[in-house]
C-alpha positions in Angstrom: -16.0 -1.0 -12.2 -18.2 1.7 -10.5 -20.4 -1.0 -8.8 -17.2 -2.6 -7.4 -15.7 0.3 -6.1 -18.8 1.8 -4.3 -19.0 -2.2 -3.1 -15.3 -2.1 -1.7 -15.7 1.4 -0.5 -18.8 0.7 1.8 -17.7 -3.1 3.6 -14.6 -1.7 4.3 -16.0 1.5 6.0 -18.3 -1.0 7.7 -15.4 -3.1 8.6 -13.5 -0.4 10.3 -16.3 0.7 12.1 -15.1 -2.4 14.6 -11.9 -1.4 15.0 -11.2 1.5 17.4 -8.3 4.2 17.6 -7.1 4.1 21.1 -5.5 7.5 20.9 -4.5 9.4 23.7 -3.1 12.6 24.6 0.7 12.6 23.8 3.1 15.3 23.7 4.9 13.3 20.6 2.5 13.7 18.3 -1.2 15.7 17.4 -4.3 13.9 16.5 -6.4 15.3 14.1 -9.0 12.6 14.7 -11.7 14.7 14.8 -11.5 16.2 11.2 -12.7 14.5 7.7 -9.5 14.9 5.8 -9.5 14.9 2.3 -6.9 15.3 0.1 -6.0 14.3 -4.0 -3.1 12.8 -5.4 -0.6 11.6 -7.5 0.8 7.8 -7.8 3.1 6.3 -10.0 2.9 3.1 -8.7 2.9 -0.8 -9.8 3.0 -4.5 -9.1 5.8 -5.6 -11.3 7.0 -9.6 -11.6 10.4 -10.8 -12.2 11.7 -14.3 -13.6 15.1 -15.1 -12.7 16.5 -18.4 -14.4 19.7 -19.8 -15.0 22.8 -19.9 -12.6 24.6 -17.4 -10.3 27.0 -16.5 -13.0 24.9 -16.6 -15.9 21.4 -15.1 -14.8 18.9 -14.1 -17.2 16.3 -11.8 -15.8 12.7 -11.4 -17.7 10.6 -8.4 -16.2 6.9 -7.9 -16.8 5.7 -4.7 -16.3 2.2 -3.3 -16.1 1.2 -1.1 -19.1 -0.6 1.5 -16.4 1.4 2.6 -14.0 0.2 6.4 -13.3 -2.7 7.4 -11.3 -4.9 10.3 -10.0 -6.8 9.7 -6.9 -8.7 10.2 -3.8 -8.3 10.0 0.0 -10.6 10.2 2.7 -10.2 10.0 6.5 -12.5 10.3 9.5 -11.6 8.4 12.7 -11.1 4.8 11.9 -11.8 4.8 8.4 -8.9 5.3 6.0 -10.1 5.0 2.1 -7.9 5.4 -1.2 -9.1 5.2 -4.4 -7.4 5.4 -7.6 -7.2 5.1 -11.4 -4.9 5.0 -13.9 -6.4 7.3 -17.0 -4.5 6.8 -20.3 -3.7 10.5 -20.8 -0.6 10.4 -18.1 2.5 9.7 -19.9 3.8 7.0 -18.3 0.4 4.8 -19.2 1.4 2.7 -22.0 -0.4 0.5 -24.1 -3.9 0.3 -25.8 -7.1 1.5 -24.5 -7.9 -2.1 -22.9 -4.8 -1.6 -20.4 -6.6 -1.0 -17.0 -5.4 -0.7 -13.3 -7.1 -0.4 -10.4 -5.7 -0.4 -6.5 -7.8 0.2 -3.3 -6.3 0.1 0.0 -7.3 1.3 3.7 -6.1 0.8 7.1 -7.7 0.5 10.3 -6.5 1.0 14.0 -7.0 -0.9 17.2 -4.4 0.6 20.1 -1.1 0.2 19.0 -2.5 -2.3 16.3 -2.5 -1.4 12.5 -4.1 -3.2 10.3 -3.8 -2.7 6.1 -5.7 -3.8 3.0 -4.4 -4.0 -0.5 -6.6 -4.4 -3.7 -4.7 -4.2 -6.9 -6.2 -5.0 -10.5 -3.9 -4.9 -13.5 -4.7 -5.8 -17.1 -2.4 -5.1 -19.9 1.8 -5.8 -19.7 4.9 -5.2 -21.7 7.7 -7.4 -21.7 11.2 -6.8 -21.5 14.6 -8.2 -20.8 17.8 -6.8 -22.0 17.3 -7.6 -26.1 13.8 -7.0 -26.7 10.3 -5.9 -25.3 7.1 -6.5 -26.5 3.2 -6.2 -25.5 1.0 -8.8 -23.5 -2.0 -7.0 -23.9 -4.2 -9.4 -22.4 -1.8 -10.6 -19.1 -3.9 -10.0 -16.5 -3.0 -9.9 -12.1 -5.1 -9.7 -8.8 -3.5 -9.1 -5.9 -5.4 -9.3 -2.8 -3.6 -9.1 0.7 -2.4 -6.8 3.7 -0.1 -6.3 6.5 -0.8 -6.7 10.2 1.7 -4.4 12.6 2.6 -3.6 16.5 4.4 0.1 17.2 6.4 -0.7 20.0 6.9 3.0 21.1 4.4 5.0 22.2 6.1 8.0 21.2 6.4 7.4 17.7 3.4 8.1 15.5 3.4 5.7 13.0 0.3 7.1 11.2 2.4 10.4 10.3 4.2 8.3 8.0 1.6 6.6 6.5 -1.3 8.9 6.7 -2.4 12.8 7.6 -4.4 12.1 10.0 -1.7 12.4 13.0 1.3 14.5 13.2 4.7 13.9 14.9 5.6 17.1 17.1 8.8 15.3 18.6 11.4 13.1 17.1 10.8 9.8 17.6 11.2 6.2 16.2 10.2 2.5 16.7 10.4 -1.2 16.5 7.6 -2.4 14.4 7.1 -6.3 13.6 4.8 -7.2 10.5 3.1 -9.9 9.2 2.2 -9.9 5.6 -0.1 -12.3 3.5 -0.7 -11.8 -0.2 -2.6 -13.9 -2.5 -1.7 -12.9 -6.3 -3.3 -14.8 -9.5 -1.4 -13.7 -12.6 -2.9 -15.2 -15.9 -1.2 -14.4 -19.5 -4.2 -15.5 -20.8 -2.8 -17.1 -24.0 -3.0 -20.7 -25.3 -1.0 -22.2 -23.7 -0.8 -21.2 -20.2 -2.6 -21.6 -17.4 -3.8 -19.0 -14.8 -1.4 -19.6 -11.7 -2.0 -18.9 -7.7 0.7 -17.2 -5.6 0.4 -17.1 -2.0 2.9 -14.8 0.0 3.3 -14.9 4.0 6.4 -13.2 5.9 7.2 -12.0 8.9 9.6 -8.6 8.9 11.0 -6.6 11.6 11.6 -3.2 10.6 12.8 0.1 12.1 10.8 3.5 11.5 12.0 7.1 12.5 9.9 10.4 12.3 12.9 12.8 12.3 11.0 16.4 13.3 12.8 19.5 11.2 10.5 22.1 12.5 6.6 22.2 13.0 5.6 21.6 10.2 8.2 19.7 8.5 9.5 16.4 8.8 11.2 13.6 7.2 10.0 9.6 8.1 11.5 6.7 6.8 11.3 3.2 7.4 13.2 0.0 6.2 11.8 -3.6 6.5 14.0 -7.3 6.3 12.2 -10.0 6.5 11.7 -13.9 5.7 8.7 -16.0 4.8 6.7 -18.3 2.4 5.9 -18.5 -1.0 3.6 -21.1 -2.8 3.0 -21.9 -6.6 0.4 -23.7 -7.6 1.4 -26.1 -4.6 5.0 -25.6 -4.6 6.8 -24.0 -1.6 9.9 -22.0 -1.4 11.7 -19.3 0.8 11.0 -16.4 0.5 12.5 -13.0 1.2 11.2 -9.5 1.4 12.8 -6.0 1.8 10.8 -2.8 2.0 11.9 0.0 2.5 9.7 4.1 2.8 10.6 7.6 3.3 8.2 10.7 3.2 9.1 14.5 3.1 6.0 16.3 4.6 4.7 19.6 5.7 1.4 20.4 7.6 -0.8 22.9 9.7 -4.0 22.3 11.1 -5.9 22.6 7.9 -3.3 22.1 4.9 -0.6 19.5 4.2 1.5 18.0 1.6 4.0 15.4 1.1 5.8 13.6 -1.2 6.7 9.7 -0.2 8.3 6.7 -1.9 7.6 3.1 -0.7 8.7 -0.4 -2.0 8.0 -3.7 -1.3 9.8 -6.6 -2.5 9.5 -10.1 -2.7 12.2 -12.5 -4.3 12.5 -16.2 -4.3 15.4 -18.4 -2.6 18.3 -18.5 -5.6 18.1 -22.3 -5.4 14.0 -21.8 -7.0 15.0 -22.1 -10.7 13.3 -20.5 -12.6 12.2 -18.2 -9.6 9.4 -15.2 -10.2 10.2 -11.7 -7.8 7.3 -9.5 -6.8 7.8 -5.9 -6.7 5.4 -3.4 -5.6 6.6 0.5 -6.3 5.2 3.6 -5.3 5.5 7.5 -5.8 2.9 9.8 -4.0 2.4 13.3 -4.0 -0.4 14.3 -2.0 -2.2 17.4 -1.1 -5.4 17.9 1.3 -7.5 20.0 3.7 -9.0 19.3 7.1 -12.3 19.8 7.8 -14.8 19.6 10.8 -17.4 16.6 10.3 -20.8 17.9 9.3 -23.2 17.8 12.1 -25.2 14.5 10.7 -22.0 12.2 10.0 -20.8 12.6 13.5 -24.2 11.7 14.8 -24.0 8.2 12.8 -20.8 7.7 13.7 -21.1 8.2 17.4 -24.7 6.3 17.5 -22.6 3.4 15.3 -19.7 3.4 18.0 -21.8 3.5 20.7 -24.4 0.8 19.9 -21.3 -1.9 18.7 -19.7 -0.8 22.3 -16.0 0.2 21.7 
């Protein structure tokens, strides 16, 4: 797992190296693009699946839950590169299971103008299930899920990486219309006799509605909510779909310190006529604390020589 996450770690700070953060002077928000900004955190987060059978009236409702769901991590920022990196040690209490439970999630973002563009990696192994009589282990149910979210800030006023990074701050209240587009592909494999692995592909398009509400300078309060429609295909067979998201963050900063506490969900649930249908959730909880720092002198040379040679 080391191997792959130094792998996943260096394309995708290769990859945003061709993207390019447009970022002008604004009196609505600060840029702090010149600092590496580090920071370690907490997640309890998870990629949860749903199966929903029977009628309107008489729903049954089957959840499967990872046994990991707590994390510790890092992040790391510098320009257009935007890295997380976390693991889910046994020791937190919410990490049920036996010692062959993993998860594993990866995600960056990248900037091109008023373009935003985000990668998802998530890697679970080891479930419980549970409905409303009984609950019991799947200790070898295994899920993948590899995907992202393209998005366009209408506003220029409204920072959108406040809400979603440190690496900008909102000075001035301000909000936005922001369209996504969202692919994710998702195997999910129970891995027992008798059943077979089985591919999920997810594409939607949401509006959504984001607002940086500024208390003072250096708190503030964003949220965001999401409605949206798409696609979803198993193994071959195509339904609508729909997805609600929905984020709010409570953050403080200065130059060099910050903090925040956020919560963000995404969810994904088949039309009610799909019977038996199977919902996606993906749940998080962050609290994050970091420092700013100037680059040292040889990783701003690279970077600049990089930038200047690829032309953007």
């Amino acid at each position: 797992m080391n191997s792959k996450l130094i792998y996943i770690a260096f394309f995708a700070s290769i990859f945003g190296c061709f993207a390019q953060n447009d970022s002008l002077q604004n009196p609505y928000f600060k840029s702090y693009n010149d600092k590496i900004t580090g920071s370690i955190y907490y997640l309890d987060t998870s990629n949860s699946f749903q199966i929903a059978s029977g009628t309107q009236d008489s729903e049954t409702f089957v959840n499967l839950i990872p046994n990991r769901r707590e994390q510790i991590g890092f992040n790391l920022n510098y320009k257009i590169i935007d890295i997380s990196v976390g693991f889910a040690p046994k020791f937190l209490s919410q990490n049920k299971g036996d010692s062959h439970s993993k998860h594993f999630n990866f995600n960056t973002r990248f900037y091109y103008k008023k373009w935003m563009q985000s990668f998802t990696f998530i890697n679970q192994k080891g479930f419980y299930i549970s409905d409303d009589n009984i609950t019991a282990q799947l200790p070898d149910m295994r899920t993948t899920k590899i995907g992202g979210t393209t998005a366009y800030v209408f506003n220029d006023k409204f920072s959108f990486k406040t809400l979603v990074s440190q690496n900008e701050w909102q000075t001035k209240s301000s909000g936005s219309f922001i369209p996504t587009f969202s692919f994710y592909y998702t195997n999910i494999d129970l891995n027992t006799p008798d059943a077979s692995p089985g591919d999920i592909y997810v594409f939607t398009l949401a509006p959504s509605y984001f607002y940086n509400f500024v208390i003072s300078n250096r708190v503030l309060i964003g949220a965001g909510v999401a409605l949206g429609v798409g696609l979803n295909d198993i193994n071959g067979d195509s339904s609508a779909l729909y997805q609600a998201d929905f984020n709010l963050k409570l953050a403080y900063n200065n130059d060099r310190f910050f903090a925040f506490a956020s919560i963000n969900s995404t969810s994904f649930a088949q039309d009610d006529k799909v019977n038996p249908r199977l919902n996606d959730n993906i749940a998080t909880l962050k609290l994050s604390a970091g420092y700013r720092f100037d680059p040292p002198k040889k990783v701003k040379e690279v970077y600049d020589k990089v930038n200047q040679k690829i032309g953007l």
